[in-house]
mmCIF file as gemmi writes it, N, C-alpha and C atoms, coordinates in Angstrom:
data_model
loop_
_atom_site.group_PDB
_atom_site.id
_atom_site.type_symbol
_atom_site.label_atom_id
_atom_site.label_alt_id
_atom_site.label_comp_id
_atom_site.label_asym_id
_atom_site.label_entity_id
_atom_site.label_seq_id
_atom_site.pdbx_PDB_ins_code
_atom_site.Cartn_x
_atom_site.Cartn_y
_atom_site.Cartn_z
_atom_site.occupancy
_atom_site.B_iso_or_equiv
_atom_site.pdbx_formal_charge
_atom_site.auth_seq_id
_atom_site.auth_asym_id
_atom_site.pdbx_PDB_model_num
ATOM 1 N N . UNK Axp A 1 ? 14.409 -4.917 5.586 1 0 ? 1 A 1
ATOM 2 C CA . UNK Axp A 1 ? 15.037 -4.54 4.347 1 0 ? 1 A 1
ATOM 3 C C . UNK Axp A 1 ? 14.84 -3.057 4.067 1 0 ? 1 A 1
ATOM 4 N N . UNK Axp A 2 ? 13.547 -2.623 4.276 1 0 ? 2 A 1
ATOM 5 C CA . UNK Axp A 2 ? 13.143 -1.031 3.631 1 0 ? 2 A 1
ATOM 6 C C . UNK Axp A 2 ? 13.885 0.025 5.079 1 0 ? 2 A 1
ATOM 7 N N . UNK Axp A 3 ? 13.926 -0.525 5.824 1 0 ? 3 A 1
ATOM 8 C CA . UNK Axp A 3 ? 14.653 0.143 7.3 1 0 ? 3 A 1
ATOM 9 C C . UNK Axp A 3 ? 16.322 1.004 6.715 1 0 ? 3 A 1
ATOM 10 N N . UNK Axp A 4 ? 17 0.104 5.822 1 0 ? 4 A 1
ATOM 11 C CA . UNK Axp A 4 ? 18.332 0.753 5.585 1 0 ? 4 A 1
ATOM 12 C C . UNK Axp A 4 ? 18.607 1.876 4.316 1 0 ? 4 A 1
ATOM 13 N N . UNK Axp A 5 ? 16.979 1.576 3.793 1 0 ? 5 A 1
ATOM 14 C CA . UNK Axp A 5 ? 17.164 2.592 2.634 1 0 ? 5 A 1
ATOM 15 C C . UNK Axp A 5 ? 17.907 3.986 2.891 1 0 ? 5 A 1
ATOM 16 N N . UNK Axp A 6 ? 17.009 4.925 3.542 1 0 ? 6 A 1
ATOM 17 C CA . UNK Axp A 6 ? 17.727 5.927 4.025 1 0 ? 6 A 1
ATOM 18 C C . UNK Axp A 6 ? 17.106 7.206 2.827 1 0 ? 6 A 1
ATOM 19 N N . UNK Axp A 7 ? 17.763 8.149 3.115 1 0 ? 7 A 1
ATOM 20 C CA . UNK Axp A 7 ? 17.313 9.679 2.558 1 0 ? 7 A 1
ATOM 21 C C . UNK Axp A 7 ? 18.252 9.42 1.23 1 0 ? 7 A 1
ATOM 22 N N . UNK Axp A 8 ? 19.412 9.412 1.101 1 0 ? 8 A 1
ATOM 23 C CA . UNK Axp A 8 ? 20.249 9.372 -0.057 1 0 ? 8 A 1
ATOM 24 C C . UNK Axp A 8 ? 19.395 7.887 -1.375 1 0 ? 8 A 1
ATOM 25 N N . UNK Axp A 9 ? 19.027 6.807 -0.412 1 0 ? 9 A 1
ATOM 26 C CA . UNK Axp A 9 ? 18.374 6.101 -0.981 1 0 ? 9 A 1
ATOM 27 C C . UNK Axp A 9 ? 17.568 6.323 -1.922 1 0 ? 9 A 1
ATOM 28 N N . UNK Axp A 10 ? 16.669 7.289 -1.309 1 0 ? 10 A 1
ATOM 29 C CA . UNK Axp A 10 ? 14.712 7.636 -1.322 1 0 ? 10 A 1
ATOM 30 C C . UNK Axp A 10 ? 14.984 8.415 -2.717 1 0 ? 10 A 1
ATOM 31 N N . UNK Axp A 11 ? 15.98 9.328 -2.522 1 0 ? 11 A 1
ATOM 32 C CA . UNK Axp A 11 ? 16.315 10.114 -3.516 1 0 ? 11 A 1
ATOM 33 C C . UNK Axp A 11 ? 16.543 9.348 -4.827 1 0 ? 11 A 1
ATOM 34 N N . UNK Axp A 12 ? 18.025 8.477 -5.03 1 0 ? 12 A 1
ATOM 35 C CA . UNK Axp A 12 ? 18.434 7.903 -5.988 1 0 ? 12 A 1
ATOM 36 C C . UNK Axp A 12 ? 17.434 7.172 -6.93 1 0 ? 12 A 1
ATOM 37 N N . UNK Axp A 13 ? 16.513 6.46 -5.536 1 0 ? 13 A 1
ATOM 38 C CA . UNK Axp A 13 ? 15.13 5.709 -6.128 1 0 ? 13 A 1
ATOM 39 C C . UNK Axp A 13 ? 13.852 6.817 -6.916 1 0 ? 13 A 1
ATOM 40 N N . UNK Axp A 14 ? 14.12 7.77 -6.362 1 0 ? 14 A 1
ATOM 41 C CA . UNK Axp A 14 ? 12.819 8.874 -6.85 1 0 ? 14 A 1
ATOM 42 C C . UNK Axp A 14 ? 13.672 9.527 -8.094 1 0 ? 14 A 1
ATOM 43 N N . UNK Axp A 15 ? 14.712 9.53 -8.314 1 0 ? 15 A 1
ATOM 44 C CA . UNK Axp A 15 ? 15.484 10.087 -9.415 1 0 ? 15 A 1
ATOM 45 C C . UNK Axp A 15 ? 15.879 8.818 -10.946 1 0 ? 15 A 1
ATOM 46 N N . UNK Axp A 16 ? 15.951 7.801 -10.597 1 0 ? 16 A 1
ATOM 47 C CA . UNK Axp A 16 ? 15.102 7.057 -11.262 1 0 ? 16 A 1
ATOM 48 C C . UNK Axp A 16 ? 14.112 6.476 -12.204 1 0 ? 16 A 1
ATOM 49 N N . UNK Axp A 17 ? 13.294 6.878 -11.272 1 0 ? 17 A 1
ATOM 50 C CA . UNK Axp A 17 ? 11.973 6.225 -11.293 1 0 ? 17 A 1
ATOM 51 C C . UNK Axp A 17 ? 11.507 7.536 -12.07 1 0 ? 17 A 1
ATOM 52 N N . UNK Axp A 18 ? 11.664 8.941 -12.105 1 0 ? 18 A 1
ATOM 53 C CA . UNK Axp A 18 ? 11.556 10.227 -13.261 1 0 ? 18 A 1
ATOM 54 C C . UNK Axp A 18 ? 12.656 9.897 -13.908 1 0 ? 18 A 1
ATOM 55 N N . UNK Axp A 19 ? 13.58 8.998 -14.348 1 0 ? 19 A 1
ATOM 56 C CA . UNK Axp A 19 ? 14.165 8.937 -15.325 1 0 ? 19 A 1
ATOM 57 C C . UNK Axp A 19 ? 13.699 7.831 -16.206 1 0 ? 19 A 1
ATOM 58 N N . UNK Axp A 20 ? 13.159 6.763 -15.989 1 0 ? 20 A 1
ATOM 59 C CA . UNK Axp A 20 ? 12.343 5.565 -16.184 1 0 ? 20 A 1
ATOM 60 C C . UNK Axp A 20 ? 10.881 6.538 -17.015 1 0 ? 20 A 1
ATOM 61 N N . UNK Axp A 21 ? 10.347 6.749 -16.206 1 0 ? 21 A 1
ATOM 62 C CA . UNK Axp A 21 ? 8.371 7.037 -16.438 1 0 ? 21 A 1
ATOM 63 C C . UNK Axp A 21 ? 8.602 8.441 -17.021 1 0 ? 21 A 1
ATOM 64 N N . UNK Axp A 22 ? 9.566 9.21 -16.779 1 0 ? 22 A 1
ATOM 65 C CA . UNK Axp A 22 ? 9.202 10.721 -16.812 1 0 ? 22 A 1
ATOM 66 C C . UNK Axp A 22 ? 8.415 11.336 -16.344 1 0 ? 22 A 1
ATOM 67 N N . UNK Axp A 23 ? 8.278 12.776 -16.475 1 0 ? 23 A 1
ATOM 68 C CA . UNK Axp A 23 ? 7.318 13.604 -14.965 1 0 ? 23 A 1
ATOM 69 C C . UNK Axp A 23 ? 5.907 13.667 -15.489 1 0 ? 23 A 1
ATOM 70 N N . UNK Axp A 24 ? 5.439 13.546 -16.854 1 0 ? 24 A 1
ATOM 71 C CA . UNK Axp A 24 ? 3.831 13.29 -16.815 1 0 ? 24 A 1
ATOM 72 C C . UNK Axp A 24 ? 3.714 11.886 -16.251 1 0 ? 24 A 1
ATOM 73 N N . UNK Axp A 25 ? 3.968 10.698 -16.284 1 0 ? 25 A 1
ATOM 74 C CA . UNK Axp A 25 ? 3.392 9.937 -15.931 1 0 ? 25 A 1
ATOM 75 C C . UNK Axp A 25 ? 3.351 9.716 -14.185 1 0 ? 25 A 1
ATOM 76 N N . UNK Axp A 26 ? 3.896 10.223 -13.556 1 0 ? 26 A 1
ATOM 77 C CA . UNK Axp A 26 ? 4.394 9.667 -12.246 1 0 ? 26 A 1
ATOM 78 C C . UNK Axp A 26 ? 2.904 10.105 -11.757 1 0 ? 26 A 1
ATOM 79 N N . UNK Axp A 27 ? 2.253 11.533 -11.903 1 0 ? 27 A 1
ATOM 80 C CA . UNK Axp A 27 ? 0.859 11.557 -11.423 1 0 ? 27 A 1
ATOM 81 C C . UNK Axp A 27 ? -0.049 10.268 -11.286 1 0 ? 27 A 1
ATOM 82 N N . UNK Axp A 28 ? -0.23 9.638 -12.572 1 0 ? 28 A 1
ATOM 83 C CA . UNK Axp A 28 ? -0.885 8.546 -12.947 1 0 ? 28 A 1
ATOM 84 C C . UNK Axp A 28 ? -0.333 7.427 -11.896 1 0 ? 28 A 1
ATOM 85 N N . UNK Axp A 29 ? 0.957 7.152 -12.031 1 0 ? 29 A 1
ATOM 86 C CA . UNK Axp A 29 ? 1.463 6.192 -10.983 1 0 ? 29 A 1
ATOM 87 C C . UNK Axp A 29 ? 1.28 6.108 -9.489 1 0 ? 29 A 1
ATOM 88 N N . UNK Axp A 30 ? 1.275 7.288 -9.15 1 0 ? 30 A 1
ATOM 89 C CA . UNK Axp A 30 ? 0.91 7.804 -7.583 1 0 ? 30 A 1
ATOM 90 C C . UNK Axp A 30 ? -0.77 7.338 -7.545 1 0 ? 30 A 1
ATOM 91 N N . UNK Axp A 31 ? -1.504 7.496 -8.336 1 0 ? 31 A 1
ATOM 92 C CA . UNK Axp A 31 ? -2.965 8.137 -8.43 1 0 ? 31 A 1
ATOM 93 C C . UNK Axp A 31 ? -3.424 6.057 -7.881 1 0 ? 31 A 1
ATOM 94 N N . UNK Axp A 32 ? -2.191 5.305 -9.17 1 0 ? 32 A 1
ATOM 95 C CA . UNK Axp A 32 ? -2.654 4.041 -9.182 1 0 ? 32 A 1
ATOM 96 C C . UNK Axp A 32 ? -2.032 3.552 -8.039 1 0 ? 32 A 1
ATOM 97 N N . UNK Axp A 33 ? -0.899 3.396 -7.861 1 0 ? 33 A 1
ATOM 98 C CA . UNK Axp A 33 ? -0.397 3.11 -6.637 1 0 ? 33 A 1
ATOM 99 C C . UNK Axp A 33 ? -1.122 2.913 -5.097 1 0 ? 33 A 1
ATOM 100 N N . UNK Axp A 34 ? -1.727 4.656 -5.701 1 0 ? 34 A 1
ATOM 101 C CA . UNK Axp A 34 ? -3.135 4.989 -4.04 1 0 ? 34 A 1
ATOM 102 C C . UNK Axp A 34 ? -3.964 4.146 -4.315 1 0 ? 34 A 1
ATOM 103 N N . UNK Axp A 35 ? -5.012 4.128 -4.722 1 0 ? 35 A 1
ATOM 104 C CA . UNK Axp A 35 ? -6.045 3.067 -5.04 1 0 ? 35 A 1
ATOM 105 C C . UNK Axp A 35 ? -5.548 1.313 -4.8 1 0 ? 35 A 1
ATOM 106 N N . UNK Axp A 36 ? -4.779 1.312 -5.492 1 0 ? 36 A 1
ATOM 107 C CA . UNK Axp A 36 ? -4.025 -0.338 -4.807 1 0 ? 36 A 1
ATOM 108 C C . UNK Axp A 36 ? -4.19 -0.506 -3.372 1 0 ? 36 A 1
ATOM 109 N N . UNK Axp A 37 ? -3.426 0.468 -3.064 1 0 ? 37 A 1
ATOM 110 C CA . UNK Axp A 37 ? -3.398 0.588 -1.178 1 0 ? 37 A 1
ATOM 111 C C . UNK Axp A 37 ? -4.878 0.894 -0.93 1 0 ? 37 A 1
ATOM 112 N N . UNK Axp A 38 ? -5.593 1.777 -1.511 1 0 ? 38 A 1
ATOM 113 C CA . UNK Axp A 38 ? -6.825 2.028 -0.645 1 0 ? 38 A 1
ATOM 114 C C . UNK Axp A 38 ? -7.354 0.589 -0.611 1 0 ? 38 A 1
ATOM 115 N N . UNK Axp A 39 ? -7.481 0.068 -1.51 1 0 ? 39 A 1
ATOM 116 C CA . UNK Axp A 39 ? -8.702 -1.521 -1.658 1 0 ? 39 A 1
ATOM 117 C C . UNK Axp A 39 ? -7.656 -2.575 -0.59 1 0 ? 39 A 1
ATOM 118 N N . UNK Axp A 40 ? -6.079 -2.774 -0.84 1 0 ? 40 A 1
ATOM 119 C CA . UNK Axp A 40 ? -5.756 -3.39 0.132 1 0 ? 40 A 1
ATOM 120 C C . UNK Axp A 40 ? -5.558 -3.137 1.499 1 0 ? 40 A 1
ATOM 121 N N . UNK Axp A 41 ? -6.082 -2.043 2.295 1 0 ? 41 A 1
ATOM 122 C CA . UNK Axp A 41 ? -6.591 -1.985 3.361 1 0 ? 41 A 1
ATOM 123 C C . UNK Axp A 41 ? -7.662 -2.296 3.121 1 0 ? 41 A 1
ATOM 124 N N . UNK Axp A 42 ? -8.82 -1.686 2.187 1 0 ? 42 A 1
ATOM 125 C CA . UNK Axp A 42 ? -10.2 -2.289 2.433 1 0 ? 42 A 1
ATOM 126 C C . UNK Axp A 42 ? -10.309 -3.548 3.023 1 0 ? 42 A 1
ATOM 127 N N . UNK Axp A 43 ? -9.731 -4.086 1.862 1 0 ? 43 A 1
ATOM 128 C CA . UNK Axp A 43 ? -9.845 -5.721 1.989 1 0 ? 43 A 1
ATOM 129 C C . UNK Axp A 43 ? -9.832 -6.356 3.212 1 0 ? 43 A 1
ATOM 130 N N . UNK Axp A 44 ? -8.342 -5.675 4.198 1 0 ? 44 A 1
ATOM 131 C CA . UNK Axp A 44 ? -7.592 -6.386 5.244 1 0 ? 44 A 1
ATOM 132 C C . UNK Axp A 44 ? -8.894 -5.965 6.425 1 0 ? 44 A 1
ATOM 133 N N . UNK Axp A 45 ? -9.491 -4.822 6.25 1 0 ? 45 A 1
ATOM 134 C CA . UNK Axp A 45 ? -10.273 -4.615 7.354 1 0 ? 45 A 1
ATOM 135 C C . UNK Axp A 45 ? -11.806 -5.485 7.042 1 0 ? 45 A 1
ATOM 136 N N . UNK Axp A 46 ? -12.202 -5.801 5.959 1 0 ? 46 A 1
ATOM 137 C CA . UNK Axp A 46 ? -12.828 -6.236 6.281 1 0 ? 46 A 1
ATOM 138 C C . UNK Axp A 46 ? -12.685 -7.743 6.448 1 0 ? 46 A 1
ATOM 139 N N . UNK Axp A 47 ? -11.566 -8.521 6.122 1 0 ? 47 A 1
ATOM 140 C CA . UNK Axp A 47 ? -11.066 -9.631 6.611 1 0 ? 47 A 1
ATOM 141 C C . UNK Axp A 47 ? -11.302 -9.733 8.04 1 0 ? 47 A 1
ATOM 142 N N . UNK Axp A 48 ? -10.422 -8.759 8.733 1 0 ? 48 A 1
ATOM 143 C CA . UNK Axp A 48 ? -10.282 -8.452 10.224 1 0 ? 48 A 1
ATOM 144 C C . UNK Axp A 48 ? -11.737 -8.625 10.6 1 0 ? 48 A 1
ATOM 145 N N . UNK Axp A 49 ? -12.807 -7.665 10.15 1 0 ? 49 A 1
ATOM 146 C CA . UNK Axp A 49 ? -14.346 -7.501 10.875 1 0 ? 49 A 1
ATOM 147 C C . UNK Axp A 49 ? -14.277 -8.733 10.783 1 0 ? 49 A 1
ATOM 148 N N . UNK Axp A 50 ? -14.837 -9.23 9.23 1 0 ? 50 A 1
ATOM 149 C CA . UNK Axp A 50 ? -15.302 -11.03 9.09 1 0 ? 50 A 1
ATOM 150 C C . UNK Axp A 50 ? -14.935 -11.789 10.337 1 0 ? 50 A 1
ATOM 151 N N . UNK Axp A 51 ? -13.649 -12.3 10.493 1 0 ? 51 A 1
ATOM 152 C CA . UNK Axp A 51 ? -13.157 -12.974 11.508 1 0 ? 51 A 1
ATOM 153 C C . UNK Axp A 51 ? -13.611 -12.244 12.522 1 0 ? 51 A 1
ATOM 154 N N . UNK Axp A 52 ? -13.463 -11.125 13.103 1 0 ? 52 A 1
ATOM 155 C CA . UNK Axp A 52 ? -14.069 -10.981 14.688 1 0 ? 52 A 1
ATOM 156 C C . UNK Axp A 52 ? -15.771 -11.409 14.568 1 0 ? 52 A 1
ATOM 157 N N . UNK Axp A 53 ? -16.461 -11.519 13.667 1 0 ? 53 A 1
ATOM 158 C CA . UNK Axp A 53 ? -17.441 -11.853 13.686 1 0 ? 53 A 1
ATOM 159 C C . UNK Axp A 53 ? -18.035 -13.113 13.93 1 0 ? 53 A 1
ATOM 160 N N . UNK Axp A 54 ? -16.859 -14.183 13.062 1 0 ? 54 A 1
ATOM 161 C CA . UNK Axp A 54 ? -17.179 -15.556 12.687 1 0 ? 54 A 1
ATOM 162 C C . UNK Axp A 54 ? -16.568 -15.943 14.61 1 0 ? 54 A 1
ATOM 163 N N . UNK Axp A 55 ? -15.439 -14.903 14.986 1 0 ? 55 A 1
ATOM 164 C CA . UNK Axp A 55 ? -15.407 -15.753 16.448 1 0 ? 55 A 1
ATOM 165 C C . UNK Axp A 55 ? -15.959 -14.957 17.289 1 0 ? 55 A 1
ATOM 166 N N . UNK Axp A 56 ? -17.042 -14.173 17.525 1 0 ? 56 A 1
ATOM 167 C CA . UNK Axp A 56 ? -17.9 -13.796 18.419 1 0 ? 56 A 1
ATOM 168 C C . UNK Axp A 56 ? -19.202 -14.833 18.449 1 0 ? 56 A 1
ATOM 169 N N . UNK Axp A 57 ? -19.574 -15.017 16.966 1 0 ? 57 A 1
ATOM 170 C CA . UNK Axp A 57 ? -20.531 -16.264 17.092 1 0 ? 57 A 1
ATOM 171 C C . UNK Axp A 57 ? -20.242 -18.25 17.37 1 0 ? 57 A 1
ATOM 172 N N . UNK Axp A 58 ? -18.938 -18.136 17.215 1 0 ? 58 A 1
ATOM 173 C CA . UNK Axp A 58 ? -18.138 -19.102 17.692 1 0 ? 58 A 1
ATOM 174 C C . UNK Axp A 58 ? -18.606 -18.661 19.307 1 0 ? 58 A 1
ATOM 175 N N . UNK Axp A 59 ? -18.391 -17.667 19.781 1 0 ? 59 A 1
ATOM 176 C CA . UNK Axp A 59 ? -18.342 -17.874 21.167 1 0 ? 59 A 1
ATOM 177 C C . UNK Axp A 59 ? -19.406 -17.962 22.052 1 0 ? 59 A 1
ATOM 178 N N . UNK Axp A 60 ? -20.789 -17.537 21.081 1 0 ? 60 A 1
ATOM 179 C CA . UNK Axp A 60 ? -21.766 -17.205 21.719 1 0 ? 60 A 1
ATOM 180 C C . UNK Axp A 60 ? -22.314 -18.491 21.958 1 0 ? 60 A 1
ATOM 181 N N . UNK Axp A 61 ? -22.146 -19.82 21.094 1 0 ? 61 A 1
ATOM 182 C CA . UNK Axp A 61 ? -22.722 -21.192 20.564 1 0 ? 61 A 1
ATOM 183 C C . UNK Axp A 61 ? -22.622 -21.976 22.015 1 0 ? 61 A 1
């Protein structure tokens, strides 16, 4: 789905989205946005470790 957006897309959507929030808030939005993503990688990696862990000792048994 996000593959056909395109440059004219990115734009219309970023023109928008400062017409919606206006230009003080979008800092704040970016700032929260990042943090979302930072913890949901956290999360996924340490999912990932967990499991290589739970089947290394699976394997050792």
């Amino acid at each position: 789905m996000l593959q056909n957006i395109g440059i004219p897309g990115l734009i219309l959507t970023l023109i928008i989205v400062l017409i919606i929030f206006g230009p003080s808030k979008l800092p704040e939005i970016g700032r929260a946005f990042g943090s979302t993503l930072r913890e949901f990688k956290k999360s996924t990696r340490d999912l990932v470790v967990d499991d290589a862990n739970t089947e290394s000792s699976k394997n050792k048994d």
